[in-house]
mmCIF file of the N, C-alpha and C atoms, coordinates in Angstrom:
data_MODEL
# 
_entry.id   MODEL 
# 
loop_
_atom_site.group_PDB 
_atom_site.id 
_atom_site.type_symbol 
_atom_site.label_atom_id 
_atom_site.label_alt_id 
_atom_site.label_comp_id 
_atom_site.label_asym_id 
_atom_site.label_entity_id 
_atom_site.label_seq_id 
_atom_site.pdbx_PDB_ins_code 
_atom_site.Cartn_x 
_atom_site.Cartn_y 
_atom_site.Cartn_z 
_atom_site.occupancy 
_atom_site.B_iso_or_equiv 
_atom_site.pdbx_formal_charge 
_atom_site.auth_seq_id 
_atom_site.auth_comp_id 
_atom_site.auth_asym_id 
_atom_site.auth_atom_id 
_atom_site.pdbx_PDB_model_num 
ATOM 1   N N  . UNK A 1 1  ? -157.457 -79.372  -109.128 1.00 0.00 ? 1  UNK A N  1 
ATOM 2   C CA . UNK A 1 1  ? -158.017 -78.775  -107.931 1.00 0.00 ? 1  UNK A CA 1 
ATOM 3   C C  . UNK A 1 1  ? -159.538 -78.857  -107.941 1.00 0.00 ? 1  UNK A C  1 
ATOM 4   N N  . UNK A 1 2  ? -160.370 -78.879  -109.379 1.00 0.00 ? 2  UNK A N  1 
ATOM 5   C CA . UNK A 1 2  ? -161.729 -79.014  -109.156 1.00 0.00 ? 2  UNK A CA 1 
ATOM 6   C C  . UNK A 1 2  ? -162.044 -80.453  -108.497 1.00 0.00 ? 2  UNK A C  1 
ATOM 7   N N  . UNK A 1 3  ? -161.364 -81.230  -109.292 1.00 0.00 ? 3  UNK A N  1 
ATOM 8   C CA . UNK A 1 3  ? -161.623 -82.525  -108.470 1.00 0.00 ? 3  UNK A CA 1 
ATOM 9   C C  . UNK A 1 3  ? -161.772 -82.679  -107.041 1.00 0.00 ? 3  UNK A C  1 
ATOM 10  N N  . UNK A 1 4  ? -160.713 -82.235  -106.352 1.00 0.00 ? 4  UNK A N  1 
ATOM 11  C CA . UNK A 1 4  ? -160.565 -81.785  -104.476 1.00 0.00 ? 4  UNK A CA 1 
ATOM 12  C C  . UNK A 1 4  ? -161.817 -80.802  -103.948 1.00 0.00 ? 4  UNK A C  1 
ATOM 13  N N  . UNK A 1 5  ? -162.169 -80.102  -104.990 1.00 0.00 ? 5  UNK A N  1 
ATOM 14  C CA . UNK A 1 5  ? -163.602 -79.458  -104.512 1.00 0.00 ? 5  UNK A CA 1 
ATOM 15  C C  . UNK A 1 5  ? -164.617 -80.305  -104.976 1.00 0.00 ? 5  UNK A C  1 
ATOM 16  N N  . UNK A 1 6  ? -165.087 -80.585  -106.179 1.00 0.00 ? 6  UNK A N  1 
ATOM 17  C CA . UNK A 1 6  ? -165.918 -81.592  -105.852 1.00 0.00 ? 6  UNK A CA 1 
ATOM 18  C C  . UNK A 1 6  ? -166.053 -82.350  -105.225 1.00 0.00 ? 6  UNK A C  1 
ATOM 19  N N  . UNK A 1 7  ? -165.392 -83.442  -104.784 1.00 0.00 ? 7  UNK A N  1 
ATOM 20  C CA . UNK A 1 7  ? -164.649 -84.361  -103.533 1.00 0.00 ? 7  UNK A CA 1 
ATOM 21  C C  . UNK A 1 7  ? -165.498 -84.158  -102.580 1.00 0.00 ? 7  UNK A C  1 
ATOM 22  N N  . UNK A 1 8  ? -164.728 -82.606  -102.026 1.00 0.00 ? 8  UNK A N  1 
ATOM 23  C CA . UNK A 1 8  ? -165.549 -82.173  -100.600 1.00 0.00 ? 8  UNK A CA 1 
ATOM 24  C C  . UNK A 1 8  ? -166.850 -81.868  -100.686 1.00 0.00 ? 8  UNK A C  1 
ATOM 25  N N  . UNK A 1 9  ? -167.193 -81.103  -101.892 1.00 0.00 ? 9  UNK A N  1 
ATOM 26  C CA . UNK A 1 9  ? -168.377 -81.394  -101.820 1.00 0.00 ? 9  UNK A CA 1 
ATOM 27  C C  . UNK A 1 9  ? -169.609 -82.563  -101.321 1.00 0.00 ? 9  UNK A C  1 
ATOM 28  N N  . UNK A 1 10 ? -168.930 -83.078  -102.187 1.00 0.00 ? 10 UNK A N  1 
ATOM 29  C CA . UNK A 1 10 ? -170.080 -84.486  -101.900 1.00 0.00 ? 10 UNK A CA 1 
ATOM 30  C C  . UNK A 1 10 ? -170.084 -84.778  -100.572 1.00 0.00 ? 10 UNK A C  1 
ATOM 31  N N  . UNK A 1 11 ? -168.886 -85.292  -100.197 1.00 0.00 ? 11 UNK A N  1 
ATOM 32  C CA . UNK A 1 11 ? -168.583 -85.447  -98.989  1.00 0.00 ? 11 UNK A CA 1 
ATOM 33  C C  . UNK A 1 11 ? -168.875 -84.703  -97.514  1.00 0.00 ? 11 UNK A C  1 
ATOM 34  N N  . UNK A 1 12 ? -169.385 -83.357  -98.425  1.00 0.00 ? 12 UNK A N  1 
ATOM 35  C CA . UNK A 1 12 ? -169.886 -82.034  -97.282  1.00 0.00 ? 12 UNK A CA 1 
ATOM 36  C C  . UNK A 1 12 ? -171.965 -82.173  -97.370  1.00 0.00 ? 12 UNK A C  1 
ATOM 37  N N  . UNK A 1 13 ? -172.084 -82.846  -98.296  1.00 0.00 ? 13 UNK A N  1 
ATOM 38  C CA . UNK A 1 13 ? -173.421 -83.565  -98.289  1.00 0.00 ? 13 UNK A CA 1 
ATOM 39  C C  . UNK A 1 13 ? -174.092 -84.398  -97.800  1.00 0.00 ? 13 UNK A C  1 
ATOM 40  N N  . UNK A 1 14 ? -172.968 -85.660  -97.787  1.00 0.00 ? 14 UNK A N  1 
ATOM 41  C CA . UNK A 1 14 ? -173.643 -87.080  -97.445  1.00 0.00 ? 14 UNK A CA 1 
ATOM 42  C C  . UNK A 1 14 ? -173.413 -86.743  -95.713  1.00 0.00 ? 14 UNK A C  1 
ATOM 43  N N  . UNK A 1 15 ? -172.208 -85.620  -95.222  1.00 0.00 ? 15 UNK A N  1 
ATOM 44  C CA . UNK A 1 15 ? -172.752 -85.487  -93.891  1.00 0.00 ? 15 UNK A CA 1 
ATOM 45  C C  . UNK A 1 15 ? -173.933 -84.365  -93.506  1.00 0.00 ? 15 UNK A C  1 
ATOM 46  N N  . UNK A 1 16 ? -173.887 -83.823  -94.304  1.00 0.00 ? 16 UNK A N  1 
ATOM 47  C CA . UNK A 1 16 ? -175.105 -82.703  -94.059  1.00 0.00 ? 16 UNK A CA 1 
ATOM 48  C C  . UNK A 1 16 ? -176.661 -84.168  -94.218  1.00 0.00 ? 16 UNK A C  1 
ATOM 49  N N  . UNK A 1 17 ? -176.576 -84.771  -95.166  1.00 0.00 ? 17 UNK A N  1 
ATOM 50  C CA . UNK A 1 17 ? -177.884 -86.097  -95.029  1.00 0.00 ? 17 UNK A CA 1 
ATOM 51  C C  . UNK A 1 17 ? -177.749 -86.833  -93.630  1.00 0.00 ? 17 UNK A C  1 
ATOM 52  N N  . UNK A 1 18 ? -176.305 -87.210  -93.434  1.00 0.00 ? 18 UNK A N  1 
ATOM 53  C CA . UNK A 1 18 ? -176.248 -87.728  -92.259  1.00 0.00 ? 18 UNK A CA 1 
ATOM 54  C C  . UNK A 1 18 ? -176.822 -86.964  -91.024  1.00 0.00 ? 18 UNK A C  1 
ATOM 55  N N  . UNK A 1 19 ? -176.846 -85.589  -90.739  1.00 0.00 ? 19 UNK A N  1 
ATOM 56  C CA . UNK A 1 19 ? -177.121 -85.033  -89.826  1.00 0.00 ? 19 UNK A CA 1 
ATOM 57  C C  . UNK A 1 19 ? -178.612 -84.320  -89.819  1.00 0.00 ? 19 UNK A C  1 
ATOM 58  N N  . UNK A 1 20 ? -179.346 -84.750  -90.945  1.00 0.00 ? 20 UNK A N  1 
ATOM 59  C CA . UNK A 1 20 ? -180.505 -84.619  -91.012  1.00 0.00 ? 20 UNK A CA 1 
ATOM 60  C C  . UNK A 1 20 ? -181.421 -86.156  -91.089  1.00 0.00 ? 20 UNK A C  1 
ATOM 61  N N  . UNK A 1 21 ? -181.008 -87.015  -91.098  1.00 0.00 ? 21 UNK A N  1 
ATOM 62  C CA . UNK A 1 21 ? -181.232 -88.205  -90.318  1.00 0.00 ? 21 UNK A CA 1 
ATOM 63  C C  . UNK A 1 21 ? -181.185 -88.402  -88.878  1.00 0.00 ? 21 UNK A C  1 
ATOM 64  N N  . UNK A 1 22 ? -180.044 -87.947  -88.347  1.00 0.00 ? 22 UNK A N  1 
ATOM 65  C CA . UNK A 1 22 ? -179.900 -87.875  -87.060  1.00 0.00 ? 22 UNK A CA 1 
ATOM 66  C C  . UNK A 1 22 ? -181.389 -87.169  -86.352  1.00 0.00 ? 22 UNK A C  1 
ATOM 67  N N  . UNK A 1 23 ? -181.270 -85.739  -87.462  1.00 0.00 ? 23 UNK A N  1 
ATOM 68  C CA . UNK A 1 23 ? -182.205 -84.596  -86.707  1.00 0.00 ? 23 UNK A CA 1 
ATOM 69  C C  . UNK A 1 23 ? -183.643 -84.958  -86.307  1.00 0.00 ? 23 UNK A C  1 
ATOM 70  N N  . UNK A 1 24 ? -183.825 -85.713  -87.953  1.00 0.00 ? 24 UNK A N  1 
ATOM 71  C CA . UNK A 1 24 ? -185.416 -86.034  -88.471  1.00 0.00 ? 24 UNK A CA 1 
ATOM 72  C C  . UNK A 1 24 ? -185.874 -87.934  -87.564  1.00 0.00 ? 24 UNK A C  1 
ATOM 73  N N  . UNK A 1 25 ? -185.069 -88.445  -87.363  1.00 0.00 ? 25 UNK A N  1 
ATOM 74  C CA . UNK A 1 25 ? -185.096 -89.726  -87.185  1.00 0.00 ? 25 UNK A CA 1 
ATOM 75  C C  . UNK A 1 25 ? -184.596 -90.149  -86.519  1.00 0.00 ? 25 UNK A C  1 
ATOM 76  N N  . UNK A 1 26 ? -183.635 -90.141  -85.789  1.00 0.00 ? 26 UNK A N  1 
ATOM 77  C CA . UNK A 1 26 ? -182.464 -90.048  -84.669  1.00 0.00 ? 26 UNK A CA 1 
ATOM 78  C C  . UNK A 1 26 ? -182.126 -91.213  -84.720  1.00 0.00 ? 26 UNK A C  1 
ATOM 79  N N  . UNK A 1 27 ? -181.287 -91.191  -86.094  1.00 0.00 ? 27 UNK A N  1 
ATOM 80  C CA . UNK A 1 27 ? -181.048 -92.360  -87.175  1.00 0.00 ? 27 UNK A CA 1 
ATOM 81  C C  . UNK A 1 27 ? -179.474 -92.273  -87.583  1.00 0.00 ? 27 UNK A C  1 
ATOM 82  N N  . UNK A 1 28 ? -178.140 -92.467  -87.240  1.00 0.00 ? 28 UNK A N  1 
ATOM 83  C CA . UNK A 1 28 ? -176.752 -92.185  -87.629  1.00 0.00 ? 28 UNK A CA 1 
ATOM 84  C C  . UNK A 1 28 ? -176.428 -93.438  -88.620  1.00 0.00 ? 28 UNK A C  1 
ATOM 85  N N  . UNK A 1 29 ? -176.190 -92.659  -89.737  1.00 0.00 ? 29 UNK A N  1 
ATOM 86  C CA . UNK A 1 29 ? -176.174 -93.974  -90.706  1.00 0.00 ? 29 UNK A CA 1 
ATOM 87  C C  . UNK A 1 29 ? -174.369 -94.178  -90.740  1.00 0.00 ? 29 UNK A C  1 
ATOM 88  N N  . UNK A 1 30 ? -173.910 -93.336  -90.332  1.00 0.00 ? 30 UNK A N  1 
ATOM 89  C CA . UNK A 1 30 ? -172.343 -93.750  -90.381  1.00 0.00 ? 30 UNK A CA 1 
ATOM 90  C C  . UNK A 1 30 ? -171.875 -94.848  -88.881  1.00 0.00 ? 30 UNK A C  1 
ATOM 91  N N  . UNK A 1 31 ? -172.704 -94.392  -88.089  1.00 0.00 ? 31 UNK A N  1 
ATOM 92  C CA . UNK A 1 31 ? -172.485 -95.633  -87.110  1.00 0.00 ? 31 UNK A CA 1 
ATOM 93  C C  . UNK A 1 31 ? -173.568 -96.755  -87.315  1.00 0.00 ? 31 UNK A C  1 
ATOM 94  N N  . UNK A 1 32 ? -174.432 -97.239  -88.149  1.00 0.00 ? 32 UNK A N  1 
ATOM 95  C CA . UNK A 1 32 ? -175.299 -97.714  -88.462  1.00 0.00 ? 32 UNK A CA 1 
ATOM 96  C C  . UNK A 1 32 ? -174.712 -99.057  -89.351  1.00 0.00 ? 32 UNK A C  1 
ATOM 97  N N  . UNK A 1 33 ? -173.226 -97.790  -90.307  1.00 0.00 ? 33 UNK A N  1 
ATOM 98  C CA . UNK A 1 33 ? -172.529 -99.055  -91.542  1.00 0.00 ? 33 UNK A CA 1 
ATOM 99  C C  . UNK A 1 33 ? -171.627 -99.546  -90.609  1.00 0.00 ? 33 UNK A C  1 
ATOM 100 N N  . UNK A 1 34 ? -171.330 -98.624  -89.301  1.00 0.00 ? 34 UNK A N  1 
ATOM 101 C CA . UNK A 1 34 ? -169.732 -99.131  -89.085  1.00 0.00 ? 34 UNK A CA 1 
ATOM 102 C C  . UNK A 1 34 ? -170.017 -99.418  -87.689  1.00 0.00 ? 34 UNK A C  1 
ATOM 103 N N  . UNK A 1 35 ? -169.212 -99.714  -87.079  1.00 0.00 ? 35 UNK A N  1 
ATOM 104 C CA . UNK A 1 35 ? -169.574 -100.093 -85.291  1.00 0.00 ? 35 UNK A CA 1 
ATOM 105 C C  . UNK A 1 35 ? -168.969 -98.442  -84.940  1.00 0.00 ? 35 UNK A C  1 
ATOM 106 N N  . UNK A 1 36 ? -169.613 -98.448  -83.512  1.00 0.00 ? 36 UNK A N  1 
ATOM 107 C CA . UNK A 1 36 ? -169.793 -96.863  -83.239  1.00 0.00 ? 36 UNK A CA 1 
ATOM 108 C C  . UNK A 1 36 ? -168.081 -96.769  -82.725  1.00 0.00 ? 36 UNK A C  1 
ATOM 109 N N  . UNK A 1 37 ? -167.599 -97.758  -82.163  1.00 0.00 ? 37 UNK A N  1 
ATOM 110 C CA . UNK A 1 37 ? -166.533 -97.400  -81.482  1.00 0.00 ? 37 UNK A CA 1 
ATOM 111 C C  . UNK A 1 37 ? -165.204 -97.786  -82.369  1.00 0.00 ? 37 UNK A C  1 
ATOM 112 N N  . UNK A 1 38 ? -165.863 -98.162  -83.530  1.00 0.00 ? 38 UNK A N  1 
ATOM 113 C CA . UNK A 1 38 ? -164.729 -97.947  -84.809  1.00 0.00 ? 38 UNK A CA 1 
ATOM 114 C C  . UNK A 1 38 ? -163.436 -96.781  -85.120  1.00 0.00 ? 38 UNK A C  1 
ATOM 115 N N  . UNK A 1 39 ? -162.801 -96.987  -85.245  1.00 0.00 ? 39 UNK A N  1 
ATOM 116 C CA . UNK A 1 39 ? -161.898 -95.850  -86.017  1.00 0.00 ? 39 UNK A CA 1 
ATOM 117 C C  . UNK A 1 39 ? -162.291 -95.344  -86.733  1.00 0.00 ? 39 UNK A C  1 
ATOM 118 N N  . UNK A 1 40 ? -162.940 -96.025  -87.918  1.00 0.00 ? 40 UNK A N  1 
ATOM 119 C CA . UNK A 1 40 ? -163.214 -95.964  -89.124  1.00 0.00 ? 40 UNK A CA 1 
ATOM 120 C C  . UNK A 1 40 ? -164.081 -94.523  -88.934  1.00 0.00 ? 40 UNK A C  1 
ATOM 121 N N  . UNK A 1 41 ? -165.255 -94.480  -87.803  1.00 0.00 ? 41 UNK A N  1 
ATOM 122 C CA . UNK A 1 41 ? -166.325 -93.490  -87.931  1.00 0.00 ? 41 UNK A CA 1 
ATOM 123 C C  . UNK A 1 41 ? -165.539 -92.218  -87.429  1.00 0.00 ? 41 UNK A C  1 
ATOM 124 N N  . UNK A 1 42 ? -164.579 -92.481  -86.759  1.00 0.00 ? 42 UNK A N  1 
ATOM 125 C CA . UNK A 1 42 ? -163.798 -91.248  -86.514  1.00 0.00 ? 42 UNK A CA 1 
ATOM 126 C C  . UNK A 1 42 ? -162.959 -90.489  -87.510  1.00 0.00 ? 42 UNK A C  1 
ATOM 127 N N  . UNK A 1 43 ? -162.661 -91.318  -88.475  1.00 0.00 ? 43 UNK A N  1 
ATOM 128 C CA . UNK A 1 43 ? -161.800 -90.798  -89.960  1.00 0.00 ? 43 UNK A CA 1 
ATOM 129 C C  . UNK A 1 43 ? -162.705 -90.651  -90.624  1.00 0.00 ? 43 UNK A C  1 
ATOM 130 N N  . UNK A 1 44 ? -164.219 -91.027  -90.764  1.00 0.00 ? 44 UNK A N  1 
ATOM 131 C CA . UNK A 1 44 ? -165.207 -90.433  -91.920  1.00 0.00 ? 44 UNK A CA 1 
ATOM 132 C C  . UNK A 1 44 ? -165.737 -89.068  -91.031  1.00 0.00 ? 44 UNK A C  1 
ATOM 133 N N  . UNK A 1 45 ? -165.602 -89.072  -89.779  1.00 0.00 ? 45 UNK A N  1 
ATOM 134 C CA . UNK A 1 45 ? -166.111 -87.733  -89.205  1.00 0.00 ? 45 UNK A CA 1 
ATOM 135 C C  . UNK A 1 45 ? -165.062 -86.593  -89.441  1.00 0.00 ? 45 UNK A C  1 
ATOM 136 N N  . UNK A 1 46 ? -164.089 -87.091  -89.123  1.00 0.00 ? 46 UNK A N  1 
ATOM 137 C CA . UNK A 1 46 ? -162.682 -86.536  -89.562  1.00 0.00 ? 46 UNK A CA 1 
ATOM 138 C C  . UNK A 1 46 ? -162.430 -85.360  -91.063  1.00 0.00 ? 46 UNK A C  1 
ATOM 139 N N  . UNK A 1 47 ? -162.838 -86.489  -91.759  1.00 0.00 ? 47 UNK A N  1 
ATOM 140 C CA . UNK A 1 47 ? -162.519 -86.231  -93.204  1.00 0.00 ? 47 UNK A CA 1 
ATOM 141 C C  . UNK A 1 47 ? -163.775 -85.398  -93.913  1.00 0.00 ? 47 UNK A C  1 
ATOM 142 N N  . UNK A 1 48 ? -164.958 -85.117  -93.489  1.00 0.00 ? 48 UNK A N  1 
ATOM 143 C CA . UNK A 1 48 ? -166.395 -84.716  -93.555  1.00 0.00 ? 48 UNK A CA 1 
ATOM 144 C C  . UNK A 1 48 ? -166.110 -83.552  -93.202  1.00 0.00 ? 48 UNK A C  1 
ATOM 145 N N  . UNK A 1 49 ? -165.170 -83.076  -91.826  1.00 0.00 ? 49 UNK A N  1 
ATOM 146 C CA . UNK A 1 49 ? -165.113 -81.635  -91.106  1.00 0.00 ? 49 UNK A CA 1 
ATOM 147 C C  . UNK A 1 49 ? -164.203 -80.891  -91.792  1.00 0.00 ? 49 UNK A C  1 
ATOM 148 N N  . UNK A 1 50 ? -162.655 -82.047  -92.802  1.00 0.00 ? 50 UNK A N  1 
ATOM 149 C CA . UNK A 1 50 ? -161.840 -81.347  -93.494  1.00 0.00 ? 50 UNK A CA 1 
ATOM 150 C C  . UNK A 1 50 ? -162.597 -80.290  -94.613  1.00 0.00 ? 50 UNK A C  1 
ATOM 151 N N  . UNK A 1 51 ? -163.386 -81.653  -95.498  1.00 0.00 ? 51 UNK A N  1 
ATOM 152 C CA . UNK A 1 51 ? -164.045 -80.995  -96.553  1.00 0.00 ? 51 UNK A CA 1 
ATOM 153 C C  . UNK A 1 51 ? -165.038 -79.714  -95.988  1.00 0.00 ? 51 UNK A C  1 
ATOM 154 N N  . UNK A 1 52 ? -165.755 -79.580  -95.417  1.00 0.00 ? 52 UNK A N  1 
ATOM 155 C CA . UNK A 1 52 ? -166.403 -78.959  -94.986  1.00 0.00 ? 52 UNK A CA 1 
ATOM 156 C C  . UNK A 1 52 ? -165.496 -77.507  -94.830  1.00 0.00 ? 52 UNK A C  1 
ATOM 157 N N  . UNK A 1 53 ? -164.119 -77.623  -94.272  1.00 0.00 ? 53 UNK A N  1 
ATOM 158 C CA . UNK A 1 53 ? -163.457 -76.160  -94.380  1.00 0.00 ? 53 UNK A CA 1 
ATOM 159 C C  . UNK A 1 53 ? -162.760 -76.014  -95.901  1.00 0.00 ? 53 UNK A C  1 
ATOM 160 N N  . UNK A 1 54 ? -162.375 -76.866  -96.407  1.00 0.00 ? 54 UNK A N  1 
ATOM 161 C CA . UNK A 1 54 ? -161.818 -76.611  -97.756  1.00 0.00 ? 54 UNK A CA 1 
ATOM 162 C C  . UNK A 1 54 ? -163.791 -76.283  -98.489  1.00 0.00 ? 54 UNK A C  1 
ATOM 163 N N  . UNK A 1 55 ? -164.351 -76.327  -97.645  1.00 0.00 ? 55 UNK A N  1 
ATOM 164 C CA . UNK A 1 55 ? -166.112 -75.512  -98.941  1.00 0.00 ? 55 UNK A CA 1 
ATOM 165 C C  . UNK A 1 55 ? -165.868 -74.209  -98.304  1.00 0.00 ? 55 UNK A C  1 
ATOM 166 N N  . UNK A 1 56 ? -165.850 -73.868  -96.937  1.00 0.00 ? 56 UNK A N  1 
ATOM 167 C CA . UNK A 1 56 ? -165.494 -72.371  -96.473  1.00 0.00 ? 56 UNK A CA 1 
ATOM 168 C C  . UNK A 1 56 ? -164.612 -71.729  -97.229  1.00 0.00 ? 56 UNK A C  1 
ATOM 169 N N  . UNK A 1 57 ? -163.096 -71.889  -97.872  1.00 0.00 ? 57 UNK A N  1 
ATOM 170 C CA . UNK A 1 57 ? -162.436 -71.918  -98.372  1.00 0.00 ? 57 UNK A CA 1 
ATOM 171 C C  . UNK A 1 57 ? -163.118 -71.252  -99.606  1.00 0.00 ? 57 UNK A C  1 
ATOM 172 N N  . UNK A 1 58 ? -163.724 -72.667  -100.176 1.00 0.00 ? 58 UNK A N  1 
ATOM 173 C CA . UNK A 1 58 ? -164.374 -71.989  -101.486 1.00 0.00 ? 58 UNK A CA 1 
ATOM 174 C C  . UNK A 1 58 ? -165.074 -71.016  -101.786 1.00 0.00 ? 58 UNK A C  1 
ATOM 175 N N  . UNK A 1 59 ? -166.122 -71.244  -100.964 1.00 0.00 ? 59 UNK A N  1 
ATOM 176 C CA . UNK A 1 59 ? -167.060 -69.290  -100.581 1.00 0.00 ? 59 UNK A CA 1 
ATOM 177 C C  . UNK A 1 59 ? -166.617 -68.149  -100.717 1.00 0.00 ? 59 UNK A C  1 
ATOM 178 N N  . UNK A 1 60 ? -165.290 -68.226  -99.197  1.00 0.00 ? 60 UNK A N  1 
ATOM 179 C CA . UNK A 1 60 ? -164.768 -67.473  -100.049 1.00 0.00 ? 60 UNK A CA 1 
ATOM 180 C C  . UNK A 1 60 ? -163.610 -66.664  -101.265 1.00 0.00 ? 60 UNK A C  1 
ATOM 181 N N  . UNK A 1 61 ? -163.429 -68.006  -101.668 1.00 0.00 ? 61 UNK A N  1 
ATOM 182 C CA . UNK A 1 61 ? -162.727 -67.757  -102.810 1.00 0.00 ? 61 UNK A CA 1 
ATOM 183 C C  . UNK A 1 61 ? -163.482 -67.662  -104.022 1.00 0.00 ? 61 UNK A C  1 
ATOM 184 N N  . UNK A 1 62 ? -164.992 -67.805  -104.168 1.00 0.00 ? 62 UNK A N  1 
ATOM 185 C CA . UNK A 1 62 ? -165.778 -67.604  -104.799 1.00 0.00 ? 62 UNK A CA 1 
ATOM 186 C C  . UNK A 1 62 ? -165.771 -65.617  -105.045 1.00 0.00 ? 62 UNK A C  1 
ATOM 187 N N  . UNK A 1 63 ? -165.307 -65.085  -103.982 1.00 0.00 ? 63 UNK A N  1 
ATOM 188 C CA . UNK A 1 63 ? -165.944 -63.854  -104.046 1.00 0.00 ? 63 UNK A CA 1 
ATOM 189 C C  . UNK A 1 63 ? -164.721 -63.073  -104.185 1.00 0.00 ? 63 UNK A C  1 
ATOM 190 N N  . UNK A 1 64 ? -163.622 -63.224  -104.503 1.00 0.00 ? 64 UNK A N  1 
ATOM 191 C CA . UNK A 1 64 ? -162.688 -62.858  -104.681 1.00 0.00 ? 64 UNK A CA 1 
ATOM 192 C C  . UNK A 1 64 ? -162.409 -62.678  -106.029 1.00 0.00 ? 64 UNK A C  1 
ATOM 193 N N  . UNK A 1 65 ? -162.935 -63.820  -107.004 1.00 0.00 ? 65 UNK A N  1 
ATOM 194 C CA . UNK A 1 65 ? -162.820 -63.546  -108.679 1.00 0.00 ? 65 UNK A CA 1 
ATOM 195 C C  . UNK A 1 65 ? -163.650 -62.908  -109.065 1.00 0.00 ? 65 UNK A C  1 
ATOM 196 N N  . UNK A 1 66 ? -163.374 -62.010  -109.913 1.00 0.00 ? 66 UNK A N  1 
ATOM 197 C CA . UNK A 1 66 ? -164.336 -60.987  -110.845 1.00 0.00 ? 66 UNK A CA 1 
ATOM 198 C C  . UNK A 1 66 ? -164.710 -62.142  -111.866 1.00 0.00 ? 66 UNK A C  1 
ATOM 199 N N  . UNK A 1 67 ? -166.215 -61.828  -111.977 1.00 0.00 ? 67 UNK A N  1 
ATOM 200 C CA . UNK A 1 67 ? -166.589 -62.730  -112.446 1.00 0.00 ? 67 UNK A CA 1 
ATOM 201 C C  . UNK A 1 67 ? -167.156 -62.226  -114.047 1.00 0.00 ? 67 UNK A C  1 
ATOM 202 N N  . UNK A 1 68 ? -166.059 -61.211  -114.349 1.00 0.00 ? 68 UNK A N  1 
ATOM 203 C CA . UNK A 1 68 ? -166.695 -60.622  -115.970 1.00 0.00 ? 68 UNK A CA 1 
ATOM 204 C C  . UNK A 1 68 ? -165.589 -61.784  -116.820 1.00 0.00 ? 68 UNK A C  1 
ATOM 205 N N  . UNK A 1 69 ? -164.122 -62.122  -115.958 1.00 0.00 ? 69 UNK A N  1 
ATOM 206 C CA . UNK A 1 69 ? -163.023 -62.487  -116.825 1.00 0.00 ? 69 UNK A CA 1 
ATOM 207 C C  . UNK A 1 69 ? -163.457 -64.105  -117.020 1.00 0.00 ? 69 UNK A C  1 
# 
């Protein structure tokens, strides 16, 4: 299961970079690798929003363990 959180992690990064490219530069590097009207950018947007709730997830399941054991 750490693996599946790390995973999203990263994956909850390279779109958080992506969307600070957008912000700073108005620069989309995922339609940039892929053609915009790809599938492809729709399953990396896809899969970016999964991870992104499996990190909500984690938060708060972060606060649920006592953290003496």
């Amino acid at each position: 299961m750490e693996i599946l959180h790390k995973t999203c992690l990263i994956f909850t990064i390279i779109g958080a970079i992506n969307w600070g490219l957008i912000g700073f530069f108005d620069f989309n590097l995922v339609t940039t690798l892929f053609d915009e009207t790809s599938m492809i950018v729709k399953i990396i947007y896809d899969l970016i929003g999964i991870c992104g709730i499996v990190n909500i997830a984690l938060l708060f399941n972060h606060y649920t363990h006592d953290p003496i054991k």
